[in-house]
C-alpha positions as CSV (number, residue, x, y, z in Angstrom):
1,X,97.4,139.4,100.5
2,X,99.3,139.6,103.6
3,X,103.3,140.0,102.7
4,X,104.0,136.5,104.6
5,X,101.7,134.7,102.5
6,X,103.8,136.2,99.3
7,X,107.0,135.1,100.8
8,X,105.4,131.6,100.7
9,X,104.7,131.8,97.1
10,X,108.5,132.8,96.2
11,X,110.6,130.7,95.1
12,X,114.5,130.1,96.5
13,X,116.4,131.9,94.0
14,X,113.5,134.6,94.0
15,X,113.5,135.6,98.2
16,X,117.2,137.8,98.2
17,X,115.9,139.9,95.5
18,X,112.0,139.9,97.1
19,X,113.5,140.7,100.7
20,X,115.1,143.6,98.7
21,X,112.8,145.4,97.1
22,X,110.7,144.9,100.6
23,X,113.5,146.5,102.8
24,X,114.2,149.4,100.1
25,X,110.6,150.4,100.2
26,X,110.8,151.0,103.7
27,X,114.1,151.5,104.2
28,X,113.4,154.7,106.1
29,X,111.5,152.6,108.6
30,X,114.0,150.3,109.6
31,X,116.6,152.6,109.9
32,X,114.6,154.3,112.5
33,X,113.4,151.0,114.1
34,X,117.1,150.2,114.1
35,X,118.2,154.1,116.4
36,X,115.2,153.5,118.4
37,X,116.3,150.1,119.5
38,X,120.4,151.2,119.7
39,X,118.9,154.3,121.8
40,X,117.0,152.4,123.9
41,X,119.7,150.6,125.6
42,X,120.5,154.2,127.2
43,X,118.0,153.3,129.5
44,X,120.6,150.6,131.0
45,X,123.8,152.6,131.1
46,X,123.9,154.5,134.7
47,X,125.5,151.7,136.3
48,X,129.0,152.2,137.9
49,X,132.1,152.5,136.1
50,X,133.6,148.5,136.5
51,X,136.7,148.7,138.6
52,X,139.4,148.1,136.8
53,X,140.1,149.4,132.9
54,X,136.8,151.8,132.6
55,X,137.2,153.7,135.9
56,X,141.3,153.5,134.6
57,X,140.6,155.3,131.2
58,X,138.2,157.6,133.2
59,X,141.0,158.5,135.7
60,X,142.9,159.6,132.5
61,X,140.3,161.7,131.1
62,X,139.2,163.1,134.4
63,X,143.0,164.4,134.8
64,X,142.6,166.5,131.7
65,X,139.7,168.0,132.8
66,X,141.4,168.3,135.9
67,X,145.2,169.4,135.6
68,X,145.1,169.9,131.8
69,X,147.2,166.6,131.2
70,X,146.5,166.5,127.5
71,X,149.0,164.9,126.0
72,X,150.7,162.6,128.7
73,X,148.7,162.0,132.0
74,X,151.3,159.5,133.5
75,X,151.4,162.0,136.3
76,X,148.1,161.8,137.5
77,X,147.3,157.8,136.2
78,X,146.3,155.2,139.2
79,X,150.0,153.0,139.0
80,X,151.5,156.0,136.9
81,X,153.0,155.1,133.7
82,X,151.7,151.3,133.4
83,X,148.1,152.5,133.7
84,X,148.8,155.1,130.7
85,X,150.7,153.4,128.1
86,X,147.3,153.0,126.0
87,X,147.3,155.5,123.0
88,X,144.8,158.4,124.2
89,X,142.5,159.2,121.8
90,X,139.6,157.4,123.6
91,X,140.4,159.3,126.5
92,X,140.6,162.9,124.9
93,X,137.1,161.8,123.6
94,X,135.8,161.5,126.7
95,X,137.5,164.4,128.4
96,X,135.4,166.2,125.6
97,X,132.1,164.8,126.6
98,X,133.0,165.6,129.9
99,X,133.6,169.4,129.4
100,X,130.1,169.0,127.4
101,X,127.8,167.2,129.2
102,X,130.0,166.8,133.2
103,X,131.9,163.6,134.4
104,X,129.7,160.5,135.0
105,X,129.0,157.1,133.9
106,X,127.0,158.1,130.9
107,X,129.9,160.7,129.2
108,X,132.2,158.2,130.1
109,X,130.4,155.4,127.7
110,X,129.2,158.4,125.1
111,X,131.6,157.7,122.7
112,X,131.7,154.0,122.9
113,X,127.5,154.1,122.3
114,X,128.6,156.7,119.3
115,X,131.1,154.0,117.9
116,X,128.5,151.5,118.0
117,X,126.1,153.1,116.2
118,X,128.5,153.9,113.1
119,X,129.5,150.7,113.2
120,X,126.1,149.2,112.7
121,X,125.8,151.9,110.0
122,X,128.5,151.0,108.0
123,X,128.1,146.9,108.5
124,X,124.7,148.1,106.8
125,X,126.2,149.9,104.0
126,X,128.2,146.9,103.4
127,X,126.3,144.3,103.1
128,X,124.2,147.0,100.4
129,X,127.6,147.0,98.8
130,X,129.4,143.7,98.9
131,X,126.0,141.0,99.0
132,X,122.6,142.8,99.3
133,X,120.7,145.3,101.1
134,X,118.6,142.0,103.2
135,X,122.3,141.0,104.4
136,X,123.2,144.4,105.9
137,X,119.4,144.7,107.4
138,X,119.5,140.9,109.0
139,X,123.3,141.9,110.1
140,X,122.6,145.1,111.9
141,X,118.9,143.5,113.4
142,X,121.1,140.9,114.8
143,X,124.1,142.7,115.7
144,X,121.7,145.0,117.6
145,X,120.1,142.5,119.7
146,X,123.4,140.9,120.6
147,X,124.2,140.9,124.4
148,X,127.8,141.2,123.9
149,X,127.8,144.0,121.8
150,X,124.9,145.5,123.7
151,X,127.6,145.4,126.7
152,X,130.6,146.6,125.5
153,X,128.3,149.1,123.8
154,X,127.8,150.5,127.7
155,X,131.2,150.2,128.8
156,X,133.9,153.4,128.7
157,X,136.6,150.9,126.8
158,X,138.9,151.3,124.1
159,X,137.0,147.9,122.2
160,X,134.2,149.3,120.5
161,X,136.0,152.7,118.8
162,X,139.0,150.3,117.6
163,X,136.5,147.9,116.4
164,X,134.9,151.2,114.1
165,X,138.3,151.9,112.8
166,X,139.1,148.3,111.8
167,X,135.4,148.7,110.5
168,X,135.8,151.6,108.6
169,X,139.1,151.0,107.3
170,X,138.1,147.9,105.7
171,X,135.1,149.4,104.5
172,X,137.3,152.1,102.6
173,X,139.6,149.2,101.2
174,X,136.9,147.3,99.6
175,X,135.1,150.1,98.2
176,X,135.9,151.0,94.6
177,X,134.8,154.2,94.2
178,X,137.3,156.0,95.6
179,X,140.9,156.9,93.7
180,X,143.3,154.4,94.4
181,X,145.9,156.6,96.0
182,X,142.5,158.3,98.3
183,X,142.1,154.6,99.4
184,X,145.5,153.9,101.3
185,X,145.9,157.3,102.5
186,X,142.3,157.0,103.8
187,X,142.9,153.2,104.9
188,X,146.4,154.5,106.8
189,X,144.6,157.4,108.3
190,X,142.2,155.2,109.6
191,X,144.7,152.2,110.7
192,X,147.0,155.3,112.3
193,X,143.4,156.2,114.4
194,X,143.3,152.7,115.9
195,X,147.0,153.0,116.9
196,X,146.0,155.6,119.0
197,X,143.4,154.1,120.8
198,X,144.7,150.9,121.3
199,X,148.6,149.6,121.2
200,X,149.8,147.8,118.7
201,X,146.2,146.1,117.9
202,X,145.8,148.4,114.6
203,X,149.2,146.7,113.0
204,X,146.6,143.0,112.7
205,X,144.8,144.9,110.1
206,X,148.1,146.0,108.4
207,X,149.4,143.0,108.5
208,X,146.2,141.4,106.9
209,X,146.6,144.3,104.0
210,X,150.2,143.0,103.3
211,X,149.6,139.4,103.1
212,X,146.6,139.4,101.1
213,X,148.4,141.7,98.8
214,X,151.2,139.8,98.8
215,X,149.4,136.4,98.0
216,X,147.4,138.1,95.1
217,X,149.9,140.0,93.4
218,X,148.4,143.2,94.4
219,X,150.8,144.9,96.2
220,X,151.9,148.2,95.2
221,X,154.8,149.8,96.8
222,X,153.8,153.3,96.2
223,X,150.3,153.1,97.4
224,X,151.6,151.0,100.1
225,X,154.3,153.7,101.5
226,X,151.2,156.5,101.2
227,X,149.7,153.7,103.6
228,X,152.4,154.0,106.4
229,X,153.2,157.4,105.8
230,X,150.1,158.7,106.6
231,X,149.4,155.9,109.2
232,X,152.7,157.4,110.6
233,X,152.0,161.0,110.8
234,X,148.7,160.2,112.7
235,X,150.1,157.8,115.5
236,X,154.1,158.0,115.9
237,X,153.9,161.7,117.4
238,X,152.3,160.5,120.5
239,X,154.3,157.3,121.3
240,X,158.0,159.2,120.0
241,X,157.5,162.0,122.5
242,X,156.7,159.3,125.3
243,X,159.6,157.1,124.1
244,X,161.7,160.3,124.6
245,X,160.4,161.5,128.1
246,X,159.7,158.5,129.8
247,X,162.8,156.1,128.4
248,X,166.6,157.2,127.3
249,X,165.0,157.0,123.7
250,X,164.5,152.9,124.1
251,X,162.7,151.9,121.1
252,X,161.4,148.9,122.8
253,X,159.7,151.4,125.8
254,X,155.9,150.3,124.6
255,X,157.2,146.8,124.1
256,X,158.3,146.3,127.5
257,X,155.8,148.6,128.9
258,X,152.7,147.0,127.6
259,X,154.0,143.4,128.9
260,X,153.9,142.3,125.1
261,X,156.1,139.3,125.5
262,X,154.5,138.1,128.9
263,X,150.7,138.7,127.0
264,X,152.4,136.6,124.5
265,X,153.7,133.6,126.0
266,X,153.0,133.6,129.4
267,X,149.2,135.7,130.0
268,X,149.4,138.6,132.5
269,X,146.5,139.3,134.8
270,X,145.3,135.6,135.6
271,X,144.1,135.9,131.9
272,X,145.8,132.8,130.6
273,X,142.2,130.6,130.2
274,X,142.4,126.6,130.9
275,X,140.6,126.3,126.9
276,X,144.3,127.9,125.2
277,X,143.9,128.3,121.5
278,X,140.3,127.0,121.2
279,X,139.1,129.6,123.6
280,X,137.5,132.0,121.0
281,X,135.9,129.4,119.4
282,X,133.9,128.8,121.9
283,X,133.5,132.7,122.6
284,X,131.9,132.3,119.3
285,X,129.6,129.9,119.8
286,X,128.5,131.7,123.0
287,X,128.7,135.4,121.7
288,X,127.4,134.6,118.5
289,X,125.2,131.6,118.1
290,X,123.0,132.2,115.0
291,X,126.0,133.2,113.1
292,X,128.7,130.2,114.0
293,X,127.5,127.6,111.8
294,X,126.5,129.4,108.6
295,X,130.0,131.1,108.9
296,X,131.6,127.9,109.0
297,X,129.5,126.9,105.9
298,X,131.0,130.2,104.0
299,X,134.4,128.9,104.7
300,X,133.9,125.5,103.4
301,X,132.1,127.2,100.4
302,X,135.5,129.3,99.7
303,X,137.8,126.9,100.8
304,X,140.9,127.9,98.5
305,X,139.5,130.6,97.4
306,X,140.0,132.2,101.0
307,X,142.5,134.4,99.9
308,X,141.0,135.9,97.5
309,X,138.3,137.1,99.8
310,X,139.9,139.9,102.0
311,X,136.5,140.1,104.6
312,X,137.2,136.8,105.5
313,X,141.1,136.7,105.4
314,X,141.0,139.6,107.7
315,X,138.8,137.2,110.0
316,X,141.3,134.7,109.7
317,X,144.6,136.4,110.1
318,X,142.9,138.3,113.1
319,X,141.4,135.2,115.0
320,X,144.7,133.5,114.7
321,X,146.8,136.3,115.7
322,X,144.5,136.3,119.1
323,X,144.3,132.4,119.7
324,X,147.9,132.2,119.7
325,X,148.9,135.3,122.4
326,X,148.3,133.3,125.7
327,X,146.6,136.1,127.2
328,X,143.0,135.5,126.8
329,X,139.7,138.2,126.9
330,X,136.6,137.7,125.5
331,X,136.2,141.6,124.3
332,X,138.8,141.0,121.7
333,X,136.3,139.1,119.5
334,X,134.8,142.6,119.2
335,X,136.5,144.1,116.2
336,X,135.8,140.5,114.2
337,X,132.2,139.9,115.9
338,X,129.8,142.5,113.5
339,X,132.0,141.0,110.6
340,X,131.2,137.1,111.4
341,X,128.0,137.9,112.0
342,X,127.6,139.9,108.5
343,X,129.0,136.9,106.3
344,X,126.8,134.5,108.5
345,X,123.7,135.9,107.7
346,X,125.0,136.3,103.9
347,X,125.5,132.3,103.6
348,X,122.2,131.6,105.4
349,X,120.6,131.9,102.2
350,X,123.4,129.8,100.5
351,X,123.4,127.3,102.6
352,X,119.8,126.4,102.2
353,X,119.8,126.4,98.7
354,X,122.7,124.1,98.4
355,X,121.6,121.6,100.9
356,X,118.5,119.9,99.4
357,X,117.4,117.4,102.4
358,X,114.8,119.5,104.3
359,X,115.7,117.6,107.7
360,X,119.3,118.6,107.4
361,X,117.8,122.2,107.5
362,X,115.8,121.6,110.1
363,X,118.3,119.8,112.1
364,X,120.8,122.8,111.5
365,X,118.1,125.5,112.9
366,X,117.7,123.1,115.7
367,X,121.0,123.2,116.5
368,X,121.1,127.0,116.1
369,X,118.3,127.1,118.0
370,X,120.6,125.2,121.0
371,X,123.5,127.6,120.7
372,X,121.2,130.6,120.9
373,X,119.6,129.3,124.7
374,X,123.1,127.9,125.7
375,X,124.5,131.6,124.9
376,X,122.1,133.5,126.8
377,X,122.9,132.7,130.9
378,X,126.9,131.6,131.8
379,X,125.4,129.7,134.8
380,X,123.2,127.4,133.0
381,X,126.2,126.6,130.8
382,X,128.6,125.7,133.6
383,X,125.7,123.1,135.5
384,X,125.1,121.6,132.4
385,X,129.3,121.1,132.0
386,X,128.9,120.5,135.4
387,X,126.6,117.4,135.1
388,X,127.9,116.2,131.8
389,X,130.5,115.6,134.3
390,X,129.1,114.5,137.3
391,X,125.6,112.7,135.9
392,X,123.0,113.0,138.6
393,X,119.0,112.9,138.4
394,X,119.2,115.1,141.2
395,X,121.7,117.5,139.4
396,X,118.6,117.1,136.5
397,X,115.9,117.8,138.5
398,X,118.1,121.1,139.8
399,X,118.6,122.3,136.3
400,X,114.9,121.8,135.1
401,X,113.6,123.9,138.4
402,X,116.7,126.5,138.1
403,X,116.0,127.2,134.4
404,X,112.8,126.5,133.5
405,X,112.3,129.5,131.7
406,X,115.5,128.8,129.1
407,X,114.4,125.3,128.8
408,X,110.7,126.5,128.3
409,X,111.9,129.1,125.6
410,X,114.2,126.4,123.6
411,X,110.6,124.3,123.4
412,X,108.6,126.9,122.4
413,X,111.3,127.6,119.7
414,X,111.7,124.1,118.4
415,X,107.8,124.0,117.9
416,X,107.6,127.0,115.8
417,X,110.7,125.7,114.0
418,X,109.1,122.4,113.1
419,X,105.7,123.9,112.8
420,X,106.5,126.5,110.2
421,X,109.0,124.1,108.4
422,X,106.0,121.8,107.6
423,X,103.6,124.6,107.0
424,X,106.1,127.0,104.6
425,X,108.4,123.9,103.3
426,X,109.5,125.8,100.7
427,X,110.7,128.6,102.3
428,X,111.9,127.2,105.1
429,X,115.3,129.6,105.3
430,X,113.7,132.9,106.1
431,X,111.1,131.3,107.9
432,X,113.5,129.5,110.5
433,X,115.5,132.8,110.5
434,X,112.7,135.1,111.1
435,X,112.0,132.6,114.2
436,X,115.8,132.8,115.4
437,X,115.8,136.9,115.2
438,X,112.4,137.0,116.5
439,X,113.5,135.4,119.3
440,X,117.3,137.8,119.6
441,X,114.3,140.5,119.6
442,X,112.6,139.2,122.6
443,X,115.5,138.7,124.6
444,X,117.4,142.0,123.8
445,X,114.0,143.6,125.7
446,X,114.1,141.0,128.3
447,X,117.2,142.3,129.0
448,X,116.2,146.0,128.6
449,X,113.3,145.0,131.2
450,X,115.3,144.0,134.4
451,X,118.3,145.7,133.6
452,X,121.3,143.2,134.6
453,X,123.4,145.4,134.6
454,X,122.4,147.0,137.9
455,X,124.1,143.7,139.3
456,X,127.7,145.7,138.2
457,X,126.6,148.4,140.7
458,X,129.6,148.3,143.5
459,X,128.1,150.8,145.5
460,X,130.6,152.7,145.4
461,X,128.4,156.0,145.0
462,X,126.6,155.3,148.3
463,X,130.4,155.3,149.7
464,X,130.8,158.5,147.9
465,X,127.8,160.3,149.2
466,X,128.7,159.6,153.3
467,X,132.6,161.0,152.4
468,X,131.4,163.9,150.5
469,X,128.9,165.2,153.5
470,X,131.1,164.5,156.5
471,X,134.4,164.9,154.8
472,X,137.6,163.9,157.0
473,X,141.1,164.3,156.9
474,X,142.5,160.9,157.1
475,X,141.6,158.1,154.7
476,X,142.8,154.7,155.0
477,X,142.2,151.4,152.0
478,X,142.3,148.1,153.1
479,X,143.0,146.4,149.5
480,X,145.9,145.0,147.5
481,X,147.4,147.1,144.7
482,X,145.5,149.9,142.7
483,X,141.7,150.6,142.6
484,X,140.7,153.2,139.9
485,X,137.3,152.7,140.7
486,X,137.8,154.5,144.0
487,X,140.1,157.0,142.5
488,X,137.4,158.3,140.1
489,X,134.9,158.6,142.1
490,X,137.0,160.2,145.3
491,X,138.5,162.4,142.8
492,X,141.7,160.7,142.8
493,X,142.2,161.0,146.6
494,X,144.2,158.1,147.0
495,X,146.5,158.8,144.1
496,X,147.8,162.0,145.6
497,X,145.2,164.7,144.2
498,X,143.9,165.5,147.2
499,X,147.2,167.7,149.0
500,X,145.0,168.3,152.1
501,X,144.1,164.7,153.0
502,X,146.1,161.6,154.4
503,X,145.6,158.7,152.4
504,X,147.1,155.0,153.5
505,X,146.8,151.4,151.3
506,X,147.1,148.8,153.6
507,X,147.5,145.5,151.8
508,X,146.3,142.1,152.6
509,X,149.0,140.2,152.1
510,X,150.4,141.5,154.9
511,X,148.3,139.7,157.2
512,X,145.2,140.3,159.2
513,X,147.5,140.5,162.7
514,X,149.6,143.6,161.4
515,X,147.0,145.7,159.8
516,X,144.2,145.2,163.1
517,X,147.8,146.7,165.0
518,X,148.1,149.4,162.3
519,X,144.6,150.8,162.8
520,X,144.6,150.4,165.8
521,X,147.4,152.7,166.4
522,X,145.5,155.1,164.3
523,X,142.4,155.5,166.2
524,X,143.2,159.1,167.2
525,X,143.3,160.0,164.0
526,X,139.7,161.1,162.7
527,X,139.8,158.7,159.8
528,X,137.3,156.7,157.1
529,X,138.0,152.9,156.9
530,X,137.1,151.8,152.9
531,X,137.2,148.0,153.4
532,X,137.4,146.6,149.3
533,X,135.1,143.1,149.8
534,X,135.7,142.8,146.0
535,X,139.8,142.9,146.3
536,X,141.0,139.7,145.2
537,X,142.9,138.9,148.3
538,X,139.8,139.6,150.6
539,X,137.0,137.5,148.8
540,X,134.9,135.3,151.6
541,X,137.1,136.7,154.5
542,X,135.3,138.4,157.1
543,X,136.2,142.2,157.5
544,X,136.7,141.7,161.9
545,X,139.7,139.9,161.1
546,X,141.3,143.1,159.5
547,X,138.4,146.1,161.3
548,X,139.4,146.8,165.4
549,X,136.7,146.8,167.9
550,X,137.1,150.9,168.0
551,X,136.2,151.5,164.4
552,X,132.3,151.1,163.6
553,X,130.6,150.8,160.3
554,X,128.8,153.2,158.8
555,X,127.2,151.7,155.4
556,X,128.0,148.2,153.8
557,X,127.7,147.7,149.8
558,X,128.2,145.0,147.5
559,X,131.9,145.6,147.0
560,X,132.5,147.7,150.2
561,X,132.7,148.6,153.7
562,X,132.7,152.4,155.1
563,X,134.5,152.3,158.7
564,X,135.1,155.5,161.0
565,X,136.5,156.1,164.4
566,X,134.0,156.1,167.2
């Protein structure tokens, strides 16, 4: 008899332990189905490095590789020492892959895609430990399929490796069989790693240990000092010897440096978002729609009892910490994200066994079901705010044309929903789940099939190409502030690597009027033009404003213009 057919003759208490004698015989299987579909995304990661923090961190690396700037490469860093006060372990991983496998986009991302994978690894081994071997299975399938991690999965950042450590180091704290004194000096080591590839972020988790600790009576001094000591020897090195070369010994240099106050109070960047504190509650709901409401359930199932459960108090403390700095970015879900999801998919089964009115079931898939389409396309989601807003039949008609597809695939969902909830009543949680992942499945290769991310393609290397095969001596920016994007990819020639060229930054704010007169009085010069559309200052202004008569272009991209002298 066909295995679904069996699932329908299982009763509720009976599917966990079905499901996990199903996965364990084939275990082998779905760990390969699981690399195969992690791999796959490869297929999707040539795209150019995004302009700002990637191409930043690439810069760094690319300096070692260049002028052996191991341990400090201020010198050679777009903006100097503000663009490397970030720990550099992330970058001396990627100078390695470089000196492996040569600088491009894919080295650059090779250790993020690593991190990835481990961490979907060890969210697998545990859920085996902590709930069952289905929860770490459904976990991973899900996490896998999720367009946020897939992303940030393909981007050269600092995210996805401090999200292994904080992954890894609560994986070592929960896990029993190793000697208590191994744990914290594992648990430091590991909390020491993430302070040196992201400032300050590591201490959350430390904090997390202390409290909870703290509020159960656990707390040891002696293991705790093996703890700090060893998270000590592993990250203070690094940021003593900048303290002492780039500060008279101020204690407070990464402090100030890193803007912590501003990023605190104030938001730095333009990253202060209109939604304040309940903006990463709705980053959940987008990033992770499946997982938001059985989560939920799992804390009203604890409630008190909160405290005594260190996964989710490290959730807590951690999505707290983040709501309250005023400086807002959806990437720093990511450390918190493969953990939601893994205690979502844990209280699935819970959750349906506790409720007993099937159309309160139904009506939570269905509502799952919602969050998953309204996740999947950030334009849909602002013409629907849009018209909740400004109610038009028009504005509805719009919509229905625009995104017929999404609406199509929420229909087709709801169908299946109610159709196998009628015909498999009694199993109706893995049944509506099944639907839900099926459907993560589909559009993880939807994705894979159009690649998207070729719409994060600058053009930059087309630039690139022209400037390498008629080389000149003169280069002039028009574009406000710092763009590592350009200095990777020109090899840092407008940061000064270059001794043999000329390279001016003309910026915007100064006015259309003086910079025409400033190229213009550089037209003997035998000079490139790189007009940045993208800069913030020159979005929807129309490059004859700023380009004289005498200069003509030679190639025009999605993010810039190539000029030369006639």
């Amino acid at each position: 008899m066909p295995e679904l057919f069996l699932i329908g003759n299982l009763r509720k208490q009976n599917l966990s332990r079905f499901l996990d004698n199903f996965i364990s015989k084939y275990e082998l299987f779905f760990v390969s189905f699981f690399i195969i579909l992690y791999a796959l995304r490869l297929i999707v990661s040539g795209f150019d490095l995004q302009s700002w923090d990637e191409a930043l961190y690439a810069v760094r690396a690319k300096s070692i590789i260049y002028f052996n700037a191991f341990w400090d490469q201020t010198e050679y860093s777009p903006d100097g020492l503000y663009s490397s006060t970030h720990p550099p372990l992330y970058i001396w991983l990627t100078a390695f892959a470089y000196k492996l496998f040569g600088v491009n986009e894919i080295s650059t991302r090779l250790f993020s895609f690593i991190s990835g994978l481990f961490i979907l690894i060890f969210i697998y081994q545990l859920g085996k430990k902590l709930f069952s071997i289905t929860t770490g299975f459904l976990a991973v399938l899900i996490l896998v399929t999720n367009p946020f991690f897939i992303f940030w999965t393909l981007q050269g950042q600092l995210d996805v490796l401090l999200s292994l450590f904080f992954i890894l180091s609560i994986y070592t704290y929960l896990n029993d069989n190793f000697e208590i004194r191994i744990k914290y000096i594992l648990v430091g080591v590991l909390i020491g790693l993430s302070l040196m590839t992201k400032l300050f972020v590591g201490l959350t988790l430390l904090i997390a240990i202390i409290f909870f600790e703290l509020l159960n009576k656990k707390f040891c001094l002696k293991n705790f000092s093996l703890l700090i000591l060893t998270m000590a020897l592993i990250s203070l090195p690094w940021h003593i010897s900048m303290i002492i070369k780039h500060s008279n010994f101020d204690l407070l240099f990464f402090f100030r440096q890193a803007q912590i106050y501003e990023r605190t109070f104030y938001g730095i960047e333009n990253n202060a978002k209109e939604l304040g504190i309940l903006f990463y509650f709705n980053q959940l709901i987008v990033y992770t729609p499946v997982s938001f409401i059985p989560f939920l359930f799992y804390l009203y199932k604890l409630k008190t009892n909160i405290f005594n459960n260190f996964l989710v108090f490290f959730v807590i403390i951690y999505f707290l910490i983040i709501s309250i700095i005023s400086t807002k970015l959806p990437v720093y879900i990511l450390p918190i994200l493969p953990l939601i999801i893994f205690i979502a998919i844990h209280s699935i089964f819970d959750l349906f066994i506790e409720i007993k009115k099937k159309y309160i079931i139904f009506s939570i898939f269905s509502l799952m079901n919602i969050l998953f389409i309204w996740s999947l396309n950030s334009n849909f989601r602002n013409e629907i705010k849009f018209l909740l807003n400004h109610f038009s039949i028009d504005h509805i008609y719009n919509i229905i044309i625009n995104y017929k597809e999404l609406l199509i695939l929420l229909i087709v969902i709801e169908i299946l929903i109610f159709l196998l909830y009628k015909l498999f009543s009694n199993n109706t949680p893995i049944i509506l789940l099944s639907i839900i992942i099926f459907a993560y499945v589909c559009n993880y290769f939807y994705i894979l099939s159009f690649n998207p991310y070729q719409e994060l393609n600058s053009g930059i290397n087309n630039v690139i190409q022209i400037i390498k095969k008629y080389p000149k001596k003169n280069y002039i920016s028009i574009g406000h502030g710092i763009n590592p994007q350009l200095s990777f990819y020109t090899d840092g020639i407008d940061i000064g690597w270059h001794k043999n060229n000329n390279f001016v930054r003309l910026d915007p704010n100064e006015g259309y009027y003086k910079i025409k007169n400033k190229l213009k009085s550089m037209i003997n010069k035998d000079s490139y033009i790189i007009y940045e559309k993208s800069d913030y200052y020159l979005a929807n202004k129309n490059s004859s404003l700023f380009i004289p008569e005498e200069y003509y272009k030679i190639i025009e991209t999605k993010e810039y213009i190539l000029y030369s002298t006639k």
